[in-house]
Kinemage of the C-alpha trace (Angstrom):
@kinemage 1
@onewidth
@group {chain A} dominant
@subgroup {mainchain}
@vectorlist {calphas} color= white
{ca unk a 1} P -11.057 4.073 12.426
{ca unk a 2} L -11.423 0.217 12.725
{ca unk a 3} L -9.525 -1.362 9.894
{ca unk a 4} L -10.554 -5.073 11.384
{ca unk a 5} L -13.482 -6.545 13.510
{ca unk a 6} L -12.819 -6.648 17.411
{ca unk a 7} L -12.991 -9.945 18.680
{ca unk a 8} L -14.820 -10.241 22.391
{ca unk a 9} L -12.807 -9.365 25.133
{ca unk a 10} L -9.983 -8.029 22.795
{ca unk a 11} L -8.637 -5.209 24.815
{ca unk a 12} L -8.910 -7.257 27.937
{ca unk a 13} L -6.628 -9.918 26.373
{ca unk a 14} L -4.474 -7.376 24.665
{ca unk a 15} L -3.410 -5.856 27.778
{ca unk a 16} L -3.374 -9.504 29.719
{ca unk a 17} L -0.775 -10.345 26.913
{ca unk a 18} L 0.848 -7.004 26.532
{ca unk a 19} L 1.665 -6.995 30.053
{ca unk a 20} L 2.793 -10.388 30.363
{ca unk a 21} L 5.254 -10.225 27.447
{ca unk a 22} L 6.970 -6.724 28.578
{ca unk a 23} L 7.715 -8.635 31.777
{ca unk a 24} L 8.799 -12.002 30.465
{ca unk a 25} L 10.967 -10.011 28.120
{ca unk a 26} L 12.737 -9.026 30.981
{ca unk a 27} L 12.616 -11.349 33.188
{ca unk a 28} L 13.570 -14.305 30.929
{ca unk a 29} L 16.823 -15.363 29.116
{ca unk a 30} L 16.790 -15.175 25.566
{ca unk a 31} L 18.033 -18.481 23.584
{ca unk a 32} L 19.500 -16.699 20.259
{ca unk a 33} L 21.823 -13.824 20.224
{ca unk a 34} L 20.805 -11.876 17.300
{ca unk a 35} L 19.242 -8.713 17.264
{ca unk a 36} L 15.584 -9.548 16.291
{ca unk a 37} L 13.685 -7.102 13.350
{ca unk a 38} L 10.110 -7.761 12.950
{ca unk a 39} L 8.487 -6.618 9.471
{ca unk a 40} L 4.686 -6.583 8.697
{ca unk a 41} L 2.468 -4.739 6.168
{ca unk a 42} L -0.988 -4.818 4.628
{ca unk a 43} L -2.349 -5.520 8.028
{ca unk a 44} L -0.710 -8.404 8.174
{ca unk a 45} L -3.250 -10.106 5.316
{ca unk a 46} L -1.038 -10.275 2.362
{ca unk a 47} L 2.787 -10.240 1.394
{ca unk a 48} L 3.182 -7.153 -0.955
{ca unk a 49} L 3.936 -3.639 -1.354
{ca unk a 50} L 7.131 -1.951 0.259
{ca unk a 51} L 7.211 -3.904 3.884
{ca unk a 52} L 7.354 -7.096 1.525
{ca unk a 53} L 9.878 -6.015 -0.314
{ca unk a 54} L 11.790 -4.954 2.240
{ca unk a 55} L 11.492 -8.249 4.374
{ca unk a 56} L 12.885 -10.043 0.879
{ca unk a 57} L 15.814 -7.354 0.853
{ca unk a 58} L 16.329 -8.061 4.132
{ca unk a 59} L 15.952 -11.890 4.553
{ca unk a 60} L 18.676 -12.478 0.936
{ca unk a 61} L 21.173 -9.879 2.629
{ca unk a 62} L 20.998 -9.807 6.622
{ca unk a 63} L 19.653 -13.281 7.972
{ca unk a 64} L 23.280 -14.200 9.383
{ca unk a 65} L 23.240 -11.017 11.298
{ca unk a 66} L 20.066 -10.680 12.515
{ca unk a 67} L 16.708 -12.760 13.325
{ca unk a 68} L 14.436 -11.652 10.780
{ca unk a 69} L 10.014 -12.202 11.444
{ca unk a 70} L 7.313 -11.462 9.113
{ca unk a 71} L 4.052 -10.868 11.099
{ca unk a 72} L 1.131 -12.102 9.505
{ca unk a 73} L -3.215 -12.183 9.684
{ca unk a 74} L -3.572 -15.898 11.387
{ca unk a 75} L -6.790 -15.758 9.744
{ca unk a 76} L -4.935 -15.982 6.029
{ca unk a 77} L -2.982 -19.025 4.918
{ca unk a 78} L -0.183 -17.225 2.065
{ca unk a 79} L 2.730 -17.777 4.808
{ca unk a 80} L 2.085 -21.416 4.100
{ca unk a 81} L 1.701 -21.050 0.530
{ca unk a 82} L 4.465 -18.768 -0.268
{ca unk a 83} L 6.710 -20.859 2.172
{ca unk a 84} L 7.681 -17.782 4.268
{ca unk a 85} L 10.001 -18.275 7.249
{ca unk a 86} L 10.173 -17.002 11.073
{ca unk a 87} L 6.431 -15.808 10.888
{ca unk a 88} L 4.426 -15.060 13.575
{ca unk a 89} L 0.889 -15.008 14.127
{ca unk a 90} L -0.974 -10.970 14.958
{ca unk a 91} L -1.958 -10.860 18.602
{ca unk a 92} L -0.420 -14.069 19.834
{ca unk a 93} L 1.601 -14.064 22.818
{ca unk a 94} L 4.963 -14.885 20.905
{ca unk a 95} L 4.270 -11.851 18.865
{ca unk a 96} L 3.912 -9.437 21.932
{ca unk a 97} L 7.382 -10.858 23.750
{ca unk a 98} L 9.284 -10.451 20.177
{ca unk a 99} L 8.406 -7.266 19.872
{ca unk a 100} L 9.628 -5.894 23.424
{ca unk a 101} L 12.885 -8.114 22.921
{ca unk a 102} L 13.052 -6.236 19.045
{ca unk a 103} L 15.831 -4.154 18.106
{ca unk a 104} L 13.619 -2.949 15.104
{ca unk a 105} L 10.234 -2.972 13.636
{ca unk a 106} L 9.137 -2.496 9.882
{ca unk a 107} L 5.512 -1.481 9.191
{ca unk a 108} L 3.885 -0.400 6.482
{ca unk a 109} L 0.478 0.677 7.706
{ca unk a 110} L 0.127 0.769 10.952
{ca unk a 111} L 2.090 -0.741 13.917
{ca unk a 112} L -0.799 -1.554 15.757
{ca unk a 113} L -1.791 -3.530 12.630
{ca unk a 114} L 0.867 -4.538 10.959
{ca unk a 115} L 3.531 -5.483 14.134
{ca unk a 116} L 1.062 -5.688 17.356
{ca unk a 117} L -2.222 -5.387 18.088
{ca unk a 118} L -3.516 -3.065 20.360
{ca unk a 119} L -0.307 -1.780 21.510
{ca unk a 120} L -1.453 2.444 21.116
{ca unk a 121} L -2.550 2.234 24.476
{ca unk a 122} L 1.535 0.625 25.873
{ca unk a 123} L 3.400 2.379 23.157
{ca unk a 124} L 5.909 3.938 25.756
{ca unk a 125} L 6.445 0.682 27.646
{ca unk a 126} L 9.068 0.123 24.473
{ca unk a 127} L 11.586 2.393 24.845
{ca unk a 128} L 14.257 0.275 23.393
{ca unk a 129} L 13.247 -0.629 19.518
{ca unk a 130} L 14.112 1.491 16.842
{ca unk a 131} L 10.234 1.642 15.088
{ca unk a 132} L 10.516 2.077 11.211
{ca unk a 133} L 7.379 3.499 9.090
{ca unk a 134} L 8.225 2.240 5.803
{ca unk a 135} L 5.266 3.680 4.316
{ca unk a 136} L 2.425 1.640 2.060
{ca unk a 137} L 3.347 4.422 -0.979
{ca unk a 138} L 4.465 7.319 -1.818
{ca unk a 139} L 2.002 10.335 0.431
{ca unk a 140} L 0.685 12.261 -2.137
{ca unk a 141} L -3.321 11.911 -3.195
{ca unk a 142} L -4.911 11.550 0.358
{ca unk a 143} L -4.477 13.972 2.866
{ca unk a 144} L -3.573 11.524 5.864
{ca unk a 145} L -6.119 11.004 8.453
{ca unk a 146} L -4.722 11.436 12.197
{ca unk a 147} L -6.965 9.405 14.629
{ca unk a 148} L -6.392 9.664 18.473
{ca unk a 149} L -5.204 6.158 18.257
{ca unk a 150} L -2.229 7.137 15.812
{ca unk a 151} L -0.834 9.966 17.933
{ca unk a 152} L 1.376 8.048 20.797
{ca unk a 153} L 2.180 5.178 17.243
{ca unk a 154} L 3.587 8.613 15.338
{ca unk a 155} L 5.437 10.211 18.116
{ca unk a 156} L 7.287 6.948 18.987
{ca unk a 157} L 7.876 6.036 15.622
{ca unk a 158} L 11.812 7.026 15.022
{ca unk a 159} L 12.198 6.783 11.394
{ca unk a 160} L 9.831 7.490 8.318
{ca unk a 161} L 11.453 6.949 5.988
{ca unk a 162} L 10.737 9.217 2.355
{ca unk a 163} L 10.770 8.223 -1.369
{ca unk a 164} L 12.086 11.690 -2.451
{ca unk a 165} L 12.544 15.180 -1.484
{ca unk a 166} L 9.008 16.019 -2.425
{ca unk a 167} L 7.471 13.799 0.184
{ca unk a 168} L 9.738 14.667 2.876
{ca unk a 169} L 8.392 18.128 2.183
{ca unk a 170} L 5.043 16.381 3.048
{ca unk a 171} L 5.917 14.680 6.023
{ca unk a 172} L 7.860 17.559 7.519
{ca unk a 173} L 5.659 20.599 6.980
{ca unk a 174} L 2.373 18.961 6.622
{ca unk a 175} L 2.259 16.062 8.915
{ca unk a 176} L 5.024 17.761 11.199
{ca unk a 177} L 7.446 15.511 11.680
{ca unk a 178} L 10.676 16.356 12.681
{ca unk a 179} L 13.533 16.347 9.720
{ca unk a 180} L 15.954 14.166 11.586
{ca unk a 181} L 13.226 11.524 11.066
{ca unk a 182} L 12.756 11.270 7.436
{ca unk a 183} L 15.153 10.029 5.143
{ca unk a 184} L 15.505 10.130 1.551
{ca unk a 185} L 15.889 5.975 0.729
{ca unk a 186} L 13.446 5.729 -2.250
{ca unk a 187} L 10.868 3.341 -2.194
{ca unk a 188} L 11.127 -0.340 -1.403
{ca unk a 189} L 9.005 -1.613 -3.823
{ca unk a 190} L 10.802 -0.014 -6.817
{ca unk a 191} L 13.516 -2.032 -6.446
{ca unk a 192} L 11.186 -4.681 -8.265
{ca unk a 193} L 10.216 -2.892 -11.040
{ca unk a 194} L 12.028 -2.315 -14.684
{ca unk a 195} L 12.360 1.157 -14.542
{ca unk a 196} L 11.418 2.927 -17.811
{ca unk a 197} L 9.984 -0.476 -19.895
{ca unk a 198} L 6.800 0.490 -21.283
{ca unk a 199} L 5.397 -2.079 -23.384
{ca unk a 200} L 5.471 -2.654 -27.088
{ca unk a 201} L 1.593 -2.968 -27.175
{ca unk a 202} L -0.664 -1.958 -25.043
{ca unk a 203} L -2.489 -5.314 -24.381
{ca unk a 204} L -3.136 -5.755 -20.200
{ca unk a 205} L -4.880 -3.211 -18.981
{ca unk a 206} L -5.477 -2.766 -14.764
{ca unk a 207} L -8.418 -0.833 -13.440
{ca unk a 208} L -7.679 -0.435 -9.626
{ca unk a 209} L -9.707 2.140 -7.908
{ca unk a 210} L -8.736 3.231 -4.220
{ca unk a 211} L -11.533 3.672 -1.720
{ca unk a 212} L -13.619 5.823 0.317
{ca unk a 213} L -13.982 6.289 3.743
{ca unk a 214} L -17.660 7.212 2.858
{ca unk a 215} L -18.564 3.837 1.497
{ca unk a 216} L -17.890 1.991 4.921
{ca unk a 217} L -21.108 1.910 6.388
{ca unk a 218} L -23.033 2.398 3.614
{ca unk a 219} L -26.416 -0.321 3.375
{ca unk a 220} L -26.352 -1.819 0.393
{ca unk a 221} L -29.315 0.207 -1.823
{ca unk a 222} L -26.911 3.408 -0.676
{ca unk a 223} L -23.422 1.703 -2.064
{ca unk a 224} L -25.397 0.839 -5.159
{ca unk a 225} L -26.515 4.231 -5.516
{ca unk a 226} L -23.202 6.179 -4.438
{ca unk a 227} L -20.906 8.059 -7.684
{ca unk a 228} L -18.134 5.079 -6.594
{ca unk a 229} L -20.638 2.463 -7.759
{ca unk a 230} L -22.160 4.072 -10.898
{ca unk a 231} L -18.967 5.459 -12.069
{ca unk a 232} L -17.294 2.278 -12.093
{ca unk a 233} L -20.308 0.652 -13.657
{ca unk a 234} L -20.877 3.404 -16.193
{ca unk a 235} L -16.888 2.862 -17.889
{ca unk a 236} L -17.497 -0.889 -17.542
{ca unk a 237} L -20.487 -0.604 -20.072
{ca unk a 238} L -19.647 2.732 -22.041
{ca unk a 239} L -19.846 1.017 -25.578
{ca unk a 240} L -16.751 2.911 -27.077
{ca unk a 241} L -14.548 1.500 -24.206
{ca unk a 242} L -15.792 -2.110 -24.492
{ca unk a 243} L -14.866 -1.916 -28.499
{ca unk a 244} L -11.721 -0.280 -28.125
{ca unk a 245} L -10.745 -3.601 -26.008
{ca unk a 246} L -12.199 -5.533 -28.970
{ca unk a 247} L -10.910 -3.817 -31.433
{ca unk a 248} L -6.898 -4.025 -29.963
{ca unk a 249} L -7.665 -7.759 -28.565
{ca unk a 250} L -7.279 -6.056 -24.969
{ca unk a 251} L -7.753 -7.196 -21.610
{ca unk a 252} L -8.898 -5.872 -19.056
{ca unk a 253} L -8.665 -6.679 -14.819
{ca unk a 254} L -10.588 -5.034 -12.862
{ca unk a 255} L -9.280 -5.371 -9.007
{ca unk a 256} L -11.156 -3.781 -5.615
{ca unk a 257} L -9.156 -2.381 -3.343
{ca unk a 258} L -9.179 -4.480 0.125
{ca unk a 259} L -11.048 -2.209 2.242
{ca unk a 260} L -13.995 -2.532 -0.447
{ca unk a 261} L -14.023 -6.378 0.050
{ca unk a 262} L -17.237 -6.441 1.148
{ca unk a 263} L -18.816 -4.757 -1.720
{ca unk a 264} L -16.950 -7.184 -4.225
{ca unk a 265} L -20.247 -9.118 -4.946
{ca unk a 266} L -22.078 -5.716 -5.662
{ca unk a 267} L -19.203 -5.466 -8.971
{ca unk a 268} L -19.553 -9.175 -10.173
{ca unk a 269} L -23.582 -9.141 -10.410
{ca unk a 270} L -22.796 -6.219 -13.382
{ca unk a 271} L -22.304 -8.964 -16.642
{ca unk a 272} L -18.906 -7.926 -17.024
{ca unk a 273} L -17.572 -9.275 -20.773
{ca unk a 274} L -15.777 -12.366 -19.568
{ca unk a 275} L -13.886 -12.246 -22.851
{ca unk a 276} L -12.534 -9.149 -22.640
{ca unk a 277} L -12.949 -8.044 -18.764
{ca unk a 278} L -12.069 -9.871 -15.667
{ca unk a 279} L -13.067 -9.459 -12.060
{ca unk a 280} L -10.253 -10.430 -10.012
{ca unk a 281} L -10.817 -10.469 -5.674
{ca unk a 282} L -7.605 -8.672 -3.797
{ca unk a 283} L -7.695 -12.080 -1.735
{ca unk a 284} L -6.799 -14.276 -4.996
{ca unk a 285} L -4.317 -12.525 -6.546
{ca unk a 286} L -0.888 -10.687 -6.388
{ca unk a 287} L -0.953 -7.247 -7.023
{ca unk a 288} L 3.225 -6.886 -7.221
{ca unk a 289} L 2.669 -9.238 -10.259
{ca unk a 290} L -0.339 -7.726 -11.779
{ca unk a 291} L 1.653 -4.262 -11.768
{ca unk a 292} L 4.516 -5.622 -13.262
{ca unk a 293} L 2.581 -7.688 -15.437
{ca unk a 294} L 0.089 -4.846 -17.103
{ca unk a 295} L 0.828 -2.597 -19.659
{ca unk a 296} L -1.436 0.347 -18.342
{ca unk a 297} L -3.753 1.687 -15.527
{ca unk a 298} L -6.843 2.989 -15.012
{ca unk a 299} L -7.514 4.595 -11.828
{ca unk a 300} L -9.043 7.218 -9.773
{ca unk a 301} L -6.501 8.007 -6.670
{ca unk a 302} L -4.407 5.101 -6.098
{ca unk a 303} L -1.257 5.405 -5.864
{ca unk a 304} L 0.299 2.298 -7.541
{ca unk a 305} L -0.113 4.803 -10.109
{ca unk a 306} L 3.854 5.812 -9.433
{ca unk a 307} L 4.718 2.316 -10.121
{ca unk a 308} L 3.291 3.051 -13.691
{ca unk a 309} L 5.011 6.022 -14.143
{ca unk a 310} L 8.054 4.804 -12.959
{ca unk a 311} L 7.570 1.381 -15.731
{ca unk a 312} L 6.900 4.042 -18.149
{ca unk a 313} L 3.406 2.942 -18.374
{ca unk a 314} L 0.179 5.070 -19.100
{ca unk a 315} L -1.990 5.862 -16.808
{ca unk a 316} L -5.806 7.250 -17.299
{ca unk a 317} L -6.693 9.078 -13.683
{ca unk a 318} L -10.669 8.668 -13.535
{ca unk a 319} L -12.065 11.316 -11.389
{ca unk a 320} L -15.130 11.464 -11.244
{ca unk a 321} L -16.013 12.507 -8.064
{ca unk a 322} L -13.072 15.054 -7.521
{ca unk a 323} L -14.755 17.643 -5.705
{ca unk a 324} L -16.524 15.553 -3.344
{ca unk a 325} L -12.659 13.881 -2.838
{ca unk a 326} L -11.253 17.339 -2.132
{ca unk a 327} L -13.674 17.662 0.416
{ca unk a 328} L -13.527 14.591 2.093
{ca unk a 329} L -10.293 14.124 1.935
{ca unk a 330} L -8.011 16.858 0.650
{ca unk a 331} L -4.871 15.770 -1.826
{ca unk a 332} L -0.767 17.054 -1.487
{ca unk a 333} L -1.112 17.122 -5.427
{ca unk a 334} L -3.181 19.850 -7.661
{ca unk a 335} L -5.706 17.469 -9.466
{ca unk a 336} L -5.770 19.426 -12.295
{ca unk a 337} L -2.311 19.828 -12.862
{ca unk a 338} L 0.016 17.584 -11.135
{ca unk a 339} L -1.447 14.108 -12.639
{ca unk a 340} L 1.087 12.402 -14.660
{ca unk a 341} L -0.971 10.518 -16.913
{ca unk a 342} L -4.375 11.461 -18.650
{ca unk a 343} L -6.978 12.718 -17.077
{ca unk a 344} L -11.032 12.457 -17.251
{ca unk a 345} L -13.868 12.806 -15.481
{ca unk a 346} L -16.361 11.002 -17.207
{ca unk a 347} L -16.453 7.620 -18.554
{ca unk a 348} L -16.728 9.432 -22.486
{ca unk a 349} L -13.613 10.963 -20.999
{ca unk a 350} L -11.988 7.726 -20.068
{ca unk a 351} L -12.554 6.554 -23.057
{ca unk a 352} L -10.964 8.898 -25.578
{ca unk a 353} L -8.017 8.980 -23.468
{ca unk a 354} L -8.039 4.860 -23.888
{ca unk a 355} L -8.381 5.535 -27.863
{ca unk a 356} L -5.684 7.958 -27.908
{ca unk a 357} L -3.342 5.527 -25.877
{ca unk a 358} L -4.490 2.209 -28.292
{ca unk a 359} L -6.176 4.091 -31.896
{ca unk a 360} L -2.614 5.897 -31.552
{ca unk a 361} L -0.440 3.630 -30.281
{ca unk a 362} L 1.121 5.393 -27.543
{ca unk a 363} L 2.188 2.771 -25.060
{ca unk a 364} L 4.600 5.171 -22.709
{ca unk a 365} L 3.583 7.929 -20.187
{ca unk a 366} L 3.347 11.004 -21.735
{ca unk a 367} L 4.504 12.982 -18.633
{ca unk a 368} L 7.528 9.962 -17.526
{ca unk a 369} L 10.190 13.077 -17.919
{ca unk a 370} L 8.594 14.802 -14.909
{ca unk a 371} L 8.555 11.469 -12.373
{ca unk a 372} L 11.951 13.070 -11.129
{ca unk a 373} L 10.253 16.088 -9.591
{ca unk a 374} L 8.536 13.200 -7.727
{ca unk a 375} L 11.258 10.140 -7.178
{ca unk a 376} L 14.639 10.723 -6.562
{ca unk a 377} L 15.895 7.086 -7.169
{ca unk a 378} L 16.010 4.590 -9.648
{ca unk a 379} L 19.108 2.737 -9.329
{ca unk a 380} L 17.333 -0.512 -7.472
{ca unk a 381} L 19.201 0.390 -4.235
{ca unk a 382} L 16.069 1.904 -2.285
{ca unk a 383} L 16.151 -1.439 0.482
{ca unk a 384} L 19.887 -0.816 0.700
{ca unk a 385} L 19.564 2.597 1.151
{ca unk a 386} L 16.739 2.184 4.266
{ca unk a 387} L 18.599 -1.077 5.704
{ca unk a 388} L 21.941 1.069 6.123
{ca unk a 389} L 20.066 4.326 7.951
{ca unk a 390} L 17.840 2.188 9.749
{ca unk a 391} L 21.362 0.105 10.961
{ca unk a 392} L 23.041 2.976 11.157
{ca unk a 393} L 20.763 5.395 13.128
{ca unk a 394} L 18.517 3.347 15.535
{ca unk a 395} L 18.487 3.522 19.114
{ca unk a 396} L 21.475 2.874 20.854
């Protein structure tokens, strides 16, 4: 699957620079001494989630010991805003000859979209670099999707690493990965959070739904007819919902997730209550602050709903469409069961759930005791956990 547009003569240039990188890399002297580690997530167009996090860990802790890079989209300007250092531009040359003279890579995606472009095709023509799947959450709604493409990226990837016992299970005996290449470290991202600090009120609310591989190439009189689209637009007008937000002096973001970007326009067009509602664009906003920042989420299958459960946070899992997900998709969890949050399948349904959590004023998860069947960590030391495997079990 095509996560970003090919540009003309990509694969022709990928290979012209692919080639001429593994040779300068050893042909050529190098000028610094340290080992070089190259981090990138989010396909290189934003600075969050667990590669993020990881990078920061990294950059406070290791950058007298190592040369540390964040790759990034050249297409996106937040390495200039946030003021990031030693980043590299996606699919220039720079970026091909660091990572053949790497001692490690960090991805959180993919590594042909997150590290270097293109490179399924010359995987093997790194044999030195430890390679480090740091994961973009925790693997447990969405059956993962194994394209020909990711086959030679997963069998050369030497460490993935595993936020708890429960998703090495996963990654061993469903994705069939080998043990010695999944440690327990927790999950990067946590390390941010206040674990167990559910709010007083429940005043921000977050409505992030995940997508559908469905939806891609849908024209738009399908999108607007698809369950995604009327499901979403039939909580944002169910009348009970919009008064229980008026009622409690809520507020309420609503956020896409990025692979819907082009459907954003579709969702602002729908008169959303500017006073109590907001449409927010992934492009404009920070979604490590808006987690930490909200007091509860509404979702269908994302899973930034851990982070909630983790906060101690409610969470209201929308799913409306669940068979048709099961389907499509399959899930490591029982839908029915295994949710820890409240569950509904119709807007009505979202709604009670909302008036239980505000009418009742019950701001916590009530299922938080069972997140340890699920996590294994929270003592803040998940980065220090993967820095010291990945250190001390790379490649020699």
């Amino acid at each position: 699957m095509e996560l970003k547009r090919r540009r003309p003569l990509q694969g022709f240039t990928t290979f012209i620079k692919t080639a001429g990188a593994y040779m300068a890399a050893g042909l050529l002297p190098r000028v610094g001494k340290k080992p070089i580690i190259l981090i990138g997530g989010s396909l290189g167009e934003k600075y969050e989630d667990n590669a993020a996090a990881f990078h920061e860990y990294l950059t406070a802790n290791f950058r007298d010991r190592y040369e540390i890079y964040w790759m990034y989209d050249p297409d996106t300007d937040y390495v200039q805003e946030k003021g990031i250092e030693n980043a590299v531009p996606l699919g220039s040359f720079r970026n091909y000859l660091l990572f053949f003279r790497a001692a490690y890579t960090v991805h959180g995606h993919s590594l042909m979209y997150d590290i270097v472009p293109g490179i399924d095709k010359y995987i093997f023509w790194n044999k030195k670099t430890t390679m480090v799947h740091i994961s973009h959450g925790i693997e447990c709604f969405k059956k993962i999707l194994i394209m020909p493409e990711d086959v030679p990226l997963l069998e050369r990837c030497d460490i993935f690493n595993c936020a708890s016992r429960y998703e090495r299970h996963i990654k061993r005996d469903e994705w069939g990965m080998p043990e010695h290449k999944l440690p327990v470290t927790g999950m990067a991202r946590f390390d941010r959070l206040p674990y167990n600090t559910p709010a007083k009120r429940v005043r921000n609310i977050l409505l992030m739904m995940t997508w559908r591989e469905t939806l891609m190439d849908l024209s738009e009189k399908e999108f607007m007819a698809s369950d995604y689209f009327r499901a979403t637009e039939g909580l944002l007008k169910n009348e009970q919902f919009q008064r229980l937000l008026s009622n409690h002096n809520a507020h309420l973001k609503v956020v896409l997730h990025p692979f819907m970007k082009r459907f954003e326009h579709y969702f602002k067009q729908l008169g959303i209550d500017s006073d109590r509602m907001e449409f927010r664009t992934f492009d404009d906003m920070s979604i490590r602050e808006e987690i930490s920042q909200s007091d509860m989420l509404i979702t269908d299958y994302s899973s930034i709903f851990w982070d909630f459960v983790y906060m101690n946070r409610p969470v209201i899992f929308f799913t409306f469409d669940q068979e048709d997900f099961l389907k499509m998709r399959g899930s490591y969890l029982d839908l029915d069961n295994d949710l820890l949050g409240y569950k509904a399948d119709t807007s009505a349904g979202v709604a009670d759930a909302l008036s239980t959590i505000l009418d009742d004023h019950k701001p916590g998860n009530p299922r938080f005791s069972e997140l340890s069947e699920y996590v294994d960590f929270t003592d803040g030391k998940n980065c220090e956990r993967l820095a010291y495997y990945m250190f001390t079990h790379g490649r020699r």
